[in-house]
N, C-alpha and C positions, 0 to 999 in steps of 0.2 A: 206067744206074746200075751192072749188073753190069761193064761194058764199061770203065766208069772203075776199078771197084773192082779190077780187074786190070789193066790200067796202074800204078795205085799201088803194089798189090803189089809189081810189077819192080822196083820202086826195093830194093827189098828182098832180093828174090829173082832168083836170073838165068833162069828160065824160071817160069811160073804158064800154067795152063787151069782154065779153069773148063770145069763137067760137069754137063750136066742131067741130075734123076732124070724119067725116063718109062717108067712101066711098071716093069718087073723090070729095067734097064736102066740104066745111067749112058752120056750121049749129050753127045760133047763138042760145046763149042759157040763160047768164045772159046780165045785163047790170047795169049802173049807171052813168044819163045824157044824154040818147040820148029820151028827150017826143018827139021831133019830127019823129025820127024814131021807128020801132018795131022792133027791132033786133032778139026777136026770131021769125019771119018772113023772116029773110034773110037767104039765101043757096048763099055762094060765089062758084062760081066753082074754085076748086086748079089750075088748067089750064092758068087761068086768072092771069095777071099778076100784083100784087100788094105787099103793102107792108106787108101785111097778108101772101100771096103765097110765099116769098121771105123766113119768118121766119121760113115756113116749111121745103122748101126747102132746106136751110142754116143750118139749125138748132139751128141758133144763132139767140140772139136780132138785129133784124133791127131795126133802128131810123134814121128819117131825120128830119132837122129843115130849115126853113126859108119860106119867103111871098108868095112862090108861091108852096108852099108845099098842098093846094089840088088840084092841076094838076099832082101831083108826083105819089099822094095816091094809085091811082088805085082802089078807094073805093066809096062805093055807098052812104057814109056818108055827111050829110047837114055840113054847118058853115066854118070858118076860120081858122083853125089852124097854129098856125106855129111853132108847136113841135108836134109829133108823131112816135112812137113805137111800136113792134109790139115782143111780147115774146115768143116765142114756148113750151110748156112745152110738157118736155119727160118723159116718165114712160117706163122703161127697153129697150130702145134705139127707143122707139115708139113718135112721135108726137101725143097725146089725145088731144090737145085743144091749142087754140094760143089766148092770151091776146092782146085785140088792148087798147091804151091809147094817148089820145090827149087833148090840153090845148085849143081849142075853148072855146068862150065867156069866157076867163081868163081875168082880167085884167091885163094891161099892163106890170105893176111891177112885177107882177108872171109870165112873161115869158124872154125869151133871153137863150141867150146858156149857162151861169151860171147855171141856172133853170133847162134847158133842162138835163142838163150832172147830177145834183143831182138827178132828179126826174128818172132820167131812171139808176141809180147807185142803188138808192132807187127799184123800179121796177124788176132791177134783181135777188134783195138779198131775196126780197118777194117771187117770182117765185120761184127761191132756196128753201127758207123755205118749200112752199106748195110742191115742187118736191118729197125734203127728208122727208115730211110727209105722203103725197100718198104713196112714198114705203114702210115703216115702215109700214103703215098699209096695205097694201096689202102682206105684211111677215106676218105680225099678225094675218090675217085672213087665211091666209093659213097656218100656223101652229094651230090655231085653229082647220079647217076642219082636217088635220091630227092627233087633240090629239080626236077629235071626231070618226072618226075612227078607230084609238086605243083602245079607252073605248068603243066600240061599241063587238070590236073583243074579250076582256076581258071578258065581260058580256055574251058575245055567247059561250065560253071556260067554264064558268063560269056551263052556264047553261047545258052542254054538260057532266060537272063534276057529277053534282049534278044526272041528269035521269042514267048516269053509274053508281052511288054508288046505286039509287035507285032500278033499275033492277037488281041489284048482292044483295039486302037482307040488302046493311048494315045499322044498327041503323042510328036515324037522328044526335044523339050526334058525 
């Protein structure tokens, strides 16, 4: 699910990593457009002050635009952006993982704050999507494990039936 949700992203954005929270740490984990860097090689510390740090903190989408927006970033990211956002996504009031997206090597006509304000309109609604799809299925699997031990506890009843009637004589009919 996160693996799609950044593919989709690209369409959008000319580079997106997603970043797991573990620990005191943000640990990158997909990406799509960064050949220059290895992103699952970087551990940001949460500490540090960026535009990543910011969306944990906040728990909302950051985004800043303009020319001098990688001096803003706080990121260890190459290139020139001059759109960048930064999504938090939550699962049952927890930060798991923070989307970063930027429009470096875009061309020109694909960027400006037009751009900017659709692509991160776009950005949030995706987030959304994969949120309320993580929980669904994180309900699902654990009503699963629950009907699994249900049926477990059936079957051990089950069998506790059968050695009682056996030890008392009666027919198997």
């Amino acid at each position: 699910l996160l693996s799609e949700l950044v593919k989709r992203l690209s369409l959008q954005f000319s580079r997106v990593a997603l970043f797991r929270v573990k620990g005191q740490a943000l640990e990158g984990e997909l990406h799509v457009g960064f050949e220059d860097t290895d992103i699952s090689k970087l551990v940001l510390p949460i500490t540090v002050d960026s535009l990543l740090t910011r969306a944990i903190n906040s728990g909302s989408v950051e985004s800043i635009t303009g020319t001098d927006l990688a001096r803003r970033l706080g990121t260890p990211f190459n290139g020139t952006p001059t759109s960048a956002v930064a999504l938090p996504i939550l699962l049952q009031g927890t930060t798991v993982a923070v989307v970063y997206a930027d429009d470096a090597d875009m061309p020109d006509y694909a960027r400006g704050p037009a751009v900017h304000e659709s692509s991160v309109a776009f950005a949030k609604l995706l987030v959304g999507e994969a949120t309320l799809l993580m929980m669904c299925h994180t309900h699902e699997l654990k009503m699963l494990a629950e009907l699994r031990q249900y049926a477990t506890t059936l079957l051990q009843e089950a069998k506790e039936m059968y050695l009682a009637d056996a030890e008392a004589g009666k027919p198997a009919a």
